[in-house]
C-alpha positions in Angstrom: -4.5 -16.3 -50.8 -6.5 -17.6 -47.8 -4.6 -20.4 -45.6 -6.3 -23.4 -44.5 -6.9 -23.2 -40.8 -7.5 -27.0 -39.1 -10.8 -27.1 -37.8 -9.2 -28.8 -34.8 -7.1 -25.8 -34.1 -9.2 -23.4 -34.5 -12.2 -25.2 -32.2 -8.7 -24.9 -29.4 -8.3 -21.6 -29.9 -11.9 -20.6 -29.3 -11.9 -22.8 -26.5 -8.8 -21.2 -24.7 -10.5 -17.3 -25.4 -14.0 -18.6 -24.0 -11.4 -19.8 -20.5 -9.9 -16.5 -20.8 -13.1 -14.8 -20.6 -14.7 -16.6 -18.1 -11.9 -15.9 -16.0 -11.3 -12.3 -16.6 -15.2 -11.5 -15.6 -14.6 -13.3 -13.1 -11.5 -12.1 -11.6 -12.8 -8.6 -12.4 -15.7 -8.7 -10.0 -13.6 -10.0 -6.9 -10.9 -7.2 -7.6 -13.4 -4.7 -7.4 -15.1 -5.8 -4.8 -11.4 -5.2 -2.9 -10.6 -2.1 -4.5 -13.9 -0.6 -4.8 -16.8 -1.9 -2.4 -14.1 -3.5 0.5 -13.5 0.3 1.7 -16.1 1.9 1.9 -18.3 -0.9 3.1 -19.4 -0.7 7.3 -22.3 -2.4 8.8 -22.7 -1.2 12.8 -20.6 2.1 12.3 -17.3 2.0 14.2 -18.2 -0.3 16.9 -17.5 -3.6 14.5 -15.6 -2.3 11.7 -12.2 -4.3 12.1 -15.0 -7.3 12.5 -17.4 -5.8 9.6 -14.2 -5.5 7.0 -12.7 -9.1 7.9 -15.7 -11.0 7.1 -16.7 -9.3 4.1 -13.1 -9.6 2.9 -12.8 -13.2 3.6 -16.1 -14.3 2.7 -15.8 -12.4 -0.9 -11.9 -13.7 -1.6 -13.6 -17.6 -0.5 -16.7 -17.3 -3.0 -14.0 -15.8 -5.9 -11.3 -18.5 -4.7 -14.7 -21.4 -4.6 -16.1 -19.9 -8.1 -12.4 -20.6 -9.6 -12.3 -23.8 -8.5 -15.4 -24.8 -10.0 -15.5 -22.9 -13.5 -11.7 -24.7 -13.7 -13.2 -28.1 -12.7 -15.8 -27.6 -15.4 -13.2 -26.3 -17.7 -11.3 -29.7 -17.8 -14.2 -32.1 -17.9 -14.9 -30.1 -21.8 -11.1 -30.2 -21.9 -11.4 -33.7 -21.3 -14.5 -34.5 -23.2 -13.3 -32.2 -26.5 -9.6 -32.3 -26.4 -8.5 -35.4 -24.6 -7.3 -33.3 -22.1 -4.7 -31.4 -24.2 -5.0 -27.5 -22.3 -4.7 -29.6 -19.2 -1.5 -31.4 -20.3 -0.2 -28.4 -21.8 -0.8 -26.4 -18.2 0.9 -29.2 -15.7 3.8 -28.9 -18.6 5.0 -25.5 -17.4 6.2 -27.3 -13.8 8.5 -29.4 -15.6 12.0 -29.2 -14.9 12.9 -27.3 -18.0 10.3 -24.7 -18.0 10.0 -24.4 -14.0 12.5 -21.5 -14.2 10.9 -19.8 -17.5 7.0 -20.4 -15.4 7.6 -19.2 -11.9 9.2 -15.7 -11.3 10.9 -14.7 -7.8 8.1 -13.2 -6.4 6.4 -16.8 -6.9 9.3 -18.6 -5.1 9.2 -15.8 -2.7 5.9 -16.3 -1.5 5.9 -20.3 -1.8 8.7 -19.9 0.8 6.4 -17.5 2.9 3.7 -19.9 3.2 5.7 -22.5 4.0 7.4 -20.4 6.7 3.8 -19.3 7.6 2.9 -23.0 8.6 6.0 -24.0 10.0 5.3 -21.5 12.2 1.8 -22.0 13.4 1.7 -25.8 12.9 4.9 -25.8 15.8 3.5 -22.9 17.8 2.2 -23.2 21.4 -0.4 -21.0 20.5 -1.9 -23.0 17.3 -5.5 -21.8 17.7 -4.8 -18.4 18.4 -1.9 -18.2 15.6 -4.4 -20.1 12.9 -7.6 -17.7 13.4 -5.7 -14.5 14.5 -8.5 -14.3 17.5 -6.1 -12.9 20.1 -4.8 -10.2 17.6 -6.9 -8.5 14.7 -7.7 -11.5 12.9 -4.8 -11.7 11.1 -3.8 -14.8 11.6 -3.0 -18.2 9.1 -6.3 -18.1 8.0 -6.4 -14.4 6.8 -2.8 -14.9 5.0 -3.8 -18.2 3.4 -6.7 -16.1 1.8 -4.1 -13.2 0.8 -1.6 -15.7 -0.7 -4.2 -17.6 -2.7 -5.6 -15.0 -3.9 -2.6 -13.3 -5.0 -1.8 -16.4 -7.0 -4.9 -16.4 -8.6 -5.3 -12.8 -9.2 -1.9 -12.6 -11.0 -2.3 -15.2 -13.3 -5.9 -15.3 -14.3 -6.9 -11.6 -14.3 -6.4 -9.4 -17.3 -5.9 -5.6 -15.8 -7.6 -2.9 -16.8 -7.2 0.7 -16.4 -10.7 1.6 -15.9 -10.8 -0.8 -12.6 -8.3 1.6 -11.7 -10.3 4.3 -12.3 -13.0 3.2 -10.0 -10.7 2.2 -7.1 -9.5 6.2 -7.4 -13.8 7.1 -7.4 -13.8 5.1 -4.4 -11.0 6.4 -2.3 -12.4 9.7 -3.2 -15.5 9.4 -1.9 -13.9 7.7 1.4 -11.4 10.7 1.5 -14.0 13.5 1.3 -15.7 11.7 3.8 -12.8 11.9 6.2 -12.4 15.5 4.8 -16.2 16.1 6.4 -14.8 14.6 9.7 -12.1 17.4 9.7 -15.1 20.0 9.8 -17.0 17.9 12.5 -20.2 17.6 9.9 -20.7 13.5 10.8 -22.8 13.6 7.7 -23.4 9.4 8.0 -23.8 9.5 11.9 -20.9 7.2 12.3 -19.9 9.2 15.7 -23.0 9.7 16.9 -22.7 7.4 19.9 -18.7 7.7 20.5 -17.4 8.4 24.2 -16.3 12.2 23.8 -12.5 11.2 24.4 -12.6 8.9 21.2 -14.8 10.3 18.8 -11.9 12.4 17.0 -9.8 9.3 17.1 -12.2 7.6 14.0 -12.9 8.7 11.0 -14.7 8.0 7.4 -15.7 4.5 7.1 -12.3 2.6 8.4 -11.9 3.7 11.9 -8.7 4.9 13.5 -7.0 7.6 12.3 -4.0 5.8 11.8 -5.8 3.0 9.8 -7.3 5.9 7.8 -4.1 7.8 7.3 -2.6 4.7 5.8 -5.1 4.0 3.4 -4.9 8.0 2.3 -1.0 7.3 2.1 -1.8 4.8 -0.9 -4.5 6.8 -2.8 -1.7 10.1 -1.9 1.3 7.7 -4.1 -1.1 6.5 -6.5 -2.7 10.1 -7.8 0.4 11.5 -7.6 2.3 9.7 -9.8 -0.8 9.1 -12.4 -0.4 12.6 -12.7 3.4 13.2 -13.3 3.3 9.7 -15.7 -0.3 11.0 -17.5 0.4 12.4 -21.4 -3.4 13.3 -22.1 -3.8 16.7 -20.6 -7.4 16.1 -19.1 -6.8 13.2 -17.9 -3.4 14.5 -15.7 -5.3 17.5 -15.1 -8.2 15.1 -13.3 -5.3 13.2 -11.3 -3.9 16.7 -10.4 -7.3 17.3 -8.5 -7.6 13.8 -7.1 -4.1 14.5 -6.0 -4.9 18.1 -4.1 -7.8 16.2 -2.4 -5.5 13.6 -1.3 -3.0 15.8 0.3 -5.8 18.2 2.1 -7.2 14.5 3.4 -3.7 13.6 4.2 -3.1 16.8 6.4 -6.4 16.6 7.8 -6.2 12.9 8.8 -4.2 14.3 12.1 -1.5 11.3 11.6 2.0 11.5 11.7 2.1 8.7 9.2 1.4 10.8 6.4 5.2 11.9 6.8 6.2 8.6 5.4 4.0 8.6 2.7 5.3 12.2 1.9 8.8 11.2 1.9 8.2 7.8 -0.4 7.0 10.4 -2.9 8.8 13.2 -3.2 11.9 11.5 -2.3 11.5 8.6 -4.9 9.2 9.8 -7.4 12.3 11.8 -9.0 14.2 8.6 -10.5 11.2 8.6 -12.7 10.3 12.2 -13.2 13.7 13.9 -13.8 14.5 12.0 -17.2 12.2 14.2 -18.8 11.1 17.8 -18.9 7.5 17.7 -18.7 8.4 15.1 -15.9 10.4 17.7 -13.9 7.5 20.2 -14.3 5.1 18.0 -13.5 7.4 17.6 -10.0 7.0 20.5 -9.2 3.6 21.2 -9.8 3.0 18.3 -7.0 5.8 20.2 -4.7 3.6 23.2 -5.4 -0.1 21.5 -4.6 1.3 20.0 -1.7 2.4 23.4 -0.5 -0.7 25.1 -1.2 -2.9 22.5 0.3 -0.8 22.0 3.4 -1.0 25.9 4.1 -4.7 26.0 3.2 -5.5 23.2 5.6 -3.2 25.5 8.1 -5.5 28.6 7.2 -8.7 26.8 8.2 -7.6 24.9 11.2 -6.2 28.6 12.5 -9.4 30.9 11.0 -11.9 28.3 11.7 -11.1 27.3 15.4 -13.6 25.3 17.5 -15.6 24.6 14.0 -12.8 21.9 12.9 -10.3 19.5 14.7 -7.1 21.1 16.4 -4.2 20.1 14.3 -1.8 17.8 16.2 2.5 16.1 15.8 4.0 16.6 12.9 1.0 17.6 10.6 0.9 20.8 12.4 4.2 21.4 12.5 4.5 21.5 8.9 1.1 23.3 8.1 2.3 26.6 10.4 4.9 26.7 8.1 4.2 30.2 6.4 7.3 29.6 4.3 5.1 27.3 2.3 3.1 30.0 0.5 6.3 31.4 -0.8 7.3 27.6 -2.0 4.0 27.7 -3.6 3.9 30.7 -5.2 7.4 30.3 -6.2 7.1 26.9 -8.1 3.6 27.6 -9.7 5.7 31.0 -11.5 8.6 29.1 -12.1 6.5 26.1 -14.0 4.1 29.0 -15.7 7.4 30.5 -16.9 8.8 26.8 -18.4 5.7 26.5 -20.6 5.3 30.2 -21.9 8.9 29.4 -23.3 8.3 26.2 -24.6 5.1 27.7 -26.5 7.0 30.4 -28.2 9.7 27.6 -28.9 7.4 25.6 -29.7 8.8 24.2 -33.1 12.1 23.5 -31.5 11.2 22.2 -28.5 8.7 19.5 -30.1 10.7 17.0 -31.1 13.1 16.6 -27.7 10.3 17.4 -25.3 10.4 13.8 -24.0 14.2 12.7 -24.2 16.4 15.5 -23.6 16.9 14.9 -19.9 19.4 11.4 -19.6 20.2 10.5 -16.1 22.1 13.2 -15.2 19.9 15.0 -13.1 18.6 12.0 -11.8 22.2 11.0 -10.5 22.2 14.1 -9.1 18.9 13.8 -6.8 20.5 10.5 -5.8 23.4 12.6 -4.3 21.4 15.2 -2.6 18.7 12.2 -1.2 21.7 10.2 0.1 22.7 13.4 2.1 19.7 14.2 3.3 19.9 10.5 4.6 23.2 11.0 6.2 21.9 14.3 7.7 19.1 12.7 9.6 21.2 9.5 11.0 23.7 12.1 11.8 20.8 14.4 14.0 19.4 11.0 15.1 22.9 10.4 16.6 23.4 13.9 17.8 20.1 13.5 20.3 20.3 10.2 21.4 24.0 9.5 22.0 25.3 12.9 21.9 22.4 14.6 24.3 22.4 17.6 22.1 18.7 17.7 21.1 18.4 20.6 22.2 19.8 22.1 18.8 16.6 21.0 16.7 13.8 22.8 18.7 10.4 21.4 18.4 12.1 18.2 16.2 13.3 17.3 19.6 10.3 15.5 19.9 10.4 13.3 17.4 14.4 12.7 17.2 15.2 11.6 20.3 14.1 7.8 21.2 12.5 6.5 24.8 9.3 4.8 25.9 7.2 7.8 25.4 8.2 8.6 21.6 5.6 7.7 19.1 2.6 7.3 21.6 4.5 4.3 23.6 6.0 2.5 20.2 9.4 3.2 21.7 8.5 1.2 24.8 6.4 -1.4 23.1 9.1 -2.1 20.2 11.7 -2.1 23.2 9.7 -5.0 25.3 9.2 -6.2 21.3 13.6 -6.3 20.8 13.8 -8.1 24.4 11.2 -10.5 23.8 12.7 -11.7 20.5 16.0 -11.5 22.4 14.9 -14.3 25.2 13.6 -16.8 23.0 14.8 -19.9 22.5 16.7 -19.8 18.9 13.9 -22.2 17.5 10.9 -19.4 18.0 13.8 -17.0 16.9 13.8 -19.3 13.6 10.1 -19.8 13.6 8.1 -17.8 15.4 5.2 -18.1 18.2 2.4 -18.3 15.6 0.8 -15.5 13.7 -1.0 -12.7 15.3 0.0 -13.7 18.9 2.3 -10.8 19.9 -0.4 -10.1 22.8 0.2 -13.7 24.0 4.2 -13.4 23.5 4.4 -10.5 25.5 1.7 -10.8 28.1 4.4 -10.7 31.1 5.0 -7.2 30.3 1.5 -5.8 30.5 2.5 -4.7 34.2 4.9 -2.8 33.0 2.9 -1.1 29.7 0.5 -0.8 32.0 1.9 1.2 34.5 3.7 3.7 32.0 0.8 3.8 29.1 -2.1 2.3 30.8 -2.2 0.6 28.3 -1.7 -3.1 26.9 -0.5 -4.1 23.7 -1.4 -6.5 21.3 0.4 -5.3 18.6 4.1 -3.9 17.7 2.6 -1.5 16.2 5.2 -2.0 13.5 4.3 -4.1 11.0 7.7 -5.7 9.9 9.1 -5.9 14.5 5.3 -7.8 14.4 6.6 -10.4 11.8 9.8 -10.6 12.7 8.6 -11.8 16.3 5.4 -13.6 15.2 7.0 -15.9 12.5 10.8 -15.7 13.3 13.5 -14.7 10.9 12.8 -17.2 8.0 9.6 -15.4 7.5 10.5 -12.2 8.0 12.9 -12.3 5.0 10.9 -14.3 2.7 7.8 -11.9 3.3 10.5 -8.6 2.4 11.7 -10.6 -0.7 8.4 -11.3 -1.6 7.4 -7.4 -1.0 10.8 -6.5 -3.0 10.7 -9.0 -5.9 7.3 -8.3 -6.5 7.5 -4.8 -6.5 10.4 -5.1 -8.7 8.9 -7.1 -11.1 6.1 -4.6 -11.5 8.5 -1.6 -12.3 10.6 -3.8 -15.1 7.9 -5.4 -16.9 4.6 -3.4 -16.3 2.7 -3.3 -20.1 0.4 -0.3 -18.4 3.4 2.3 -17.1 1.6 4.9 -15.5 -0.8 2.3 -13.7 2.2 0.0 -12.8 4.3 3.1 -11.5 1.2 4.0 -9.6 0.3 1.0 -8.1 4.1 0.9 -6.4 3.8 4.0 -5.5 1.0 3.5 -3.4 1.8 0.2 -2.2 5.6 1.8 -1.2 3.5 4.6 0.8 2.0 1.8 2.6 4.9 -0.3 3.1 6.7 3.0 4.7 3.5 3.6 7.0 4.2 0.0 8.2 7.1 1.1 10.3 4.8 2.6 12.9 1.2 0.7 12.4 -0.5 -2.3 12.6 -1.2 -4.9 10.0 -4.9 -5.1 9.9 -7.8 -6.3 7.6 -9.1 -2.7 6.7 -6.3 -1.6 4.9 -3.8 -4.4 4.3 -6.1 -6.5 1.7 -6.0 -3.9 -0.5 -2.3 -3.7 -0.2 -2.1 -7.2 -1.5 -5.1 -6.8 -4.1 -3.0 -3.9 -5.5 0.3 -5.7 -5.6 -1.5 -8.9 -7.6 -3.2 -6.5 -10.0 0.2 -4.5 -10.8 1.9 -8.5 -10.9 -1.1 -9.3 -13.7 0.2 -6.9 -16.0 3.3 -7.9 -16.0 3.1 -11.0 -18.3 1.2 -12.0 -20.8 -2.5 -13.6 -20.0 -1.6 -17.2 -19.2 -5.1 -19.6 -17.8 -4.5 -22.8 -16.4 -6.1 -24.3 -19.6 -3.7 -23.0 -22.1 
């Protein structure tokens, strides 16, 4: 028997879907203009891009942010007009004492208290125009993270994901990774290098500049593909991220950046607590182990067969691709993980109905054990060089285990003027901060000294969490980690799309990792925090300020 359905009711109802349309289309086009346009977009090469990438970035994010406003403005005069304002009543009824703490989450809190630290900071800074537009940095200034934060809000609670967006933003780093992957082979197929001073022109590449910049980026696409395919259950579809994946890690090799070992290490050191529960999950492991093995000695093969033709190999990257033990690894795994599913085939009928839970935590417990001594190993070799003197033991490693003003390029000296600086202020710009973006101006009675050892000057950490922790003081620093933490949490608890959600903090972790040893900058970092508010979207359900 048919109920009776108020007409009343059911006009509301149609009026919150037609709000929850309007703002998903919405939404969708500025998140893929992030994830999808925003990197591969240039205008005069290399010579503007950090310029190039900022204004298109801002200028999108303030039209979506504008276009918002306006549909919500329009939304409550019908709201108004219709339904006496009851979706508007209903909305400012979730920041009520009594369903504050049910509404807002702790990444929400988190970043509330990151703004707020933000303009504390610049509104008492000595530097206020500098800290507000970024100007004397890379533009990432107030301004830039009043864009990020906003539209983070509104991204999260407005957008409805999708995984097919995903799918794009993956089309789209592959084209920019193949790109960088024509670099490697000195093709230039876009002419981006065509007027480049010789001693730079292998310090740029694909369409977002320095290597470093470029590497970071792959770092993301690297966590993403890889864990789409150990997470995937359709067999095309894993067997299409397990090619995306091989073309990330050749374009992480290739990239030339010690960075990539960061992203490396997220992955294969972290992406265990999610793989070893399962069978398929542990095989699927291993076939990444295996592809990154066979790619790394591939791109070792070219760079030694095809000398002159491509770019020399350089740090860590070449290290690890002269390692002939990695055809072996290869070899090895690809047998091993052949021999797992001839055996479940001819088991077939006994197998089927534990293939997915017949793991627990055990072996999971035990990576945690062998991780946590690899840990102590390398704090232990760290110690051995630097306070023992005995770096001789570890060979080439040397290099990168023992600490002074050369290691990393200069970071050691830079982040060691970046420690002393911090130490001599006064404790309220300890608290607070100079201002955004003004590390160039906080440090600018050093440059004698960075220039005489570098010949260089710095206006950068080049360390993305020493940069905050100088530029806006302590209070920010922690609330801009909690808000990196909680949010990343949240997305691993309550994620409705797992593979996508495990993906997207995957990729984001490879990023954060990178941070240690590069610089925050609009080419890379918005879609860091485009990422993070689409995994946060699909965390709850749909909510539109009109429900």
């Amino acid at each position: 028997m048919e109920q009776n359905v108020n007409p009343a009711t059911k006009n509301i109802d149609a009026f919150s879907e037609n709000c929850r349309k309007v703002y998903s289309g919405i939404i969708s086009v500025g998140v893929l203009c992030v994830l999808v346009v925003f990197p591969l977009y240039y205008k005069d090469y290399y010579f503007d891009i950090l310029e190039a990438k900022y204004r298109f970035y801002y200028r999108t994010m303030l039209l979506l942010l504008a276009t918002v406003l306006l549909v919500t403005l329009a939304f409550v005069v019908v709201d108004f007009l219709e339904f006496k304002l009851q979706h508007t009543k209903t909305f400012f009824h979730k920041f009520s004492k009594n369903e504050i703490r049910r509404t807002i989450s702790a990444k929400d809190w988190f970043l509330a208290a990151f703004l707020i630290a933000l303009l504390i900071s610049t509104f008492q800074s000595d530097f206020f125009y500098e800290s507000f537009w970024g100007n004397e940095g890379r533009f990432t200034g107030l301004f830039l993270h009043l864009i990020y934060i906003f539209t983070f809000w509104v991204v999260c609670h407005l957008y409805r994901f999708k995984p097919w967006h995903g799918s794009l933003f993956l089309v789209s780093g592959m084209l920019l990774l193949l790109f960088g992957i024509t670099d490697y082979f000195k093709m230039d197929i876009l002419g981006f290098k065509e007027n480049i001073s010789k001693n730079d022109i292998f310090d740029f590449t694909s369409t977002l500049g320095n290597i470093n910049t470029y590497v970071t980026y792959v770092g993301i696409v690297f966590g993403c593909t890889s864990t789409l395919f150990a997470t995937e259950k359709k067999g095309w579809k894993a067997g299409i991220y397990y090619l995306a994946y091989m073309v990330s890690v050749v374009a992480l090799i290739m990239g030339n950046s010690d960075n990539a070992v960061f992203a490396i290490g997220v992955v294969f050191g972290f992406l265990p607590f999610c793989a070893f529960r399962t069978r398929e999950g542990v095989r699927r492991y291993l076939l990444l182990v295996a592809g990154f093995a066979l790619g790394t000695q591939l791109t070792g093969w070219v760079n030694t067969s095809m000398a002159g033709q491509v770019l020399e190999l350089r740090g860590f990257v070449a290290v690890i691709a002269k390692l002939k033990v990695l055809w072996m690894v290869a070899f090895v795994l690809f047998l091993v993980v052949l021999l797992f599913y001839v055996a479940e085939f001819l088991n077939r009928n006994k197998e089927k109905a534990n293939q997915e839970r017949d793991l627990g935590t055990r072996y999971v417990k035990l990576w945690a054990v062998f991780l946590m001594l690899c840990v102590a190993a390398i704090l232990f070799m760290l110690y051995d060089v630097n306070i023992r003197g005995n770096g001789q033991r570890y060979g080439a490693l040397q290099a990168y285990l023992r600490f002074s003003d050369e290691w990393g390029t200069f970071r050691g000296m830079i982040w060691r003027i970046s420690l002393q600086s911090f130490r001599d202020q006064p404790l309220g710009h300890k608290i607070w901060g100079h201002g955004l973006d003004t590390f160039g101006l906080m440090t600018r009675f050093y440059r004698e000294e960075t220039g005489r050892i570098s010949g260089q000057v710095f206006d950068s950490a080049h360390n993305e969490y020493l940069q905050y922790l100088l530029t806006i003081g302590l209070v920010g620093f922690i609330t801009y980690v909690g808000f990196l933490a909680s949010t990343l949490i949240e997305i691993l608890k309550k994620s409705q799309h797992r593979g996508w959600g495990l993906a997207i903090v995957f990729g984001a972790g490879c990023y954060l990792a990178q941070a240690v040893i590069t610089i925050n900058l609009p080419i890379v970092t918005p879609v860091l925090w485009m990422l993070m508010a689409v995994g946060a979207a699909d965390c709850h359900k749909w909510q539109s300020p009109l429900n």
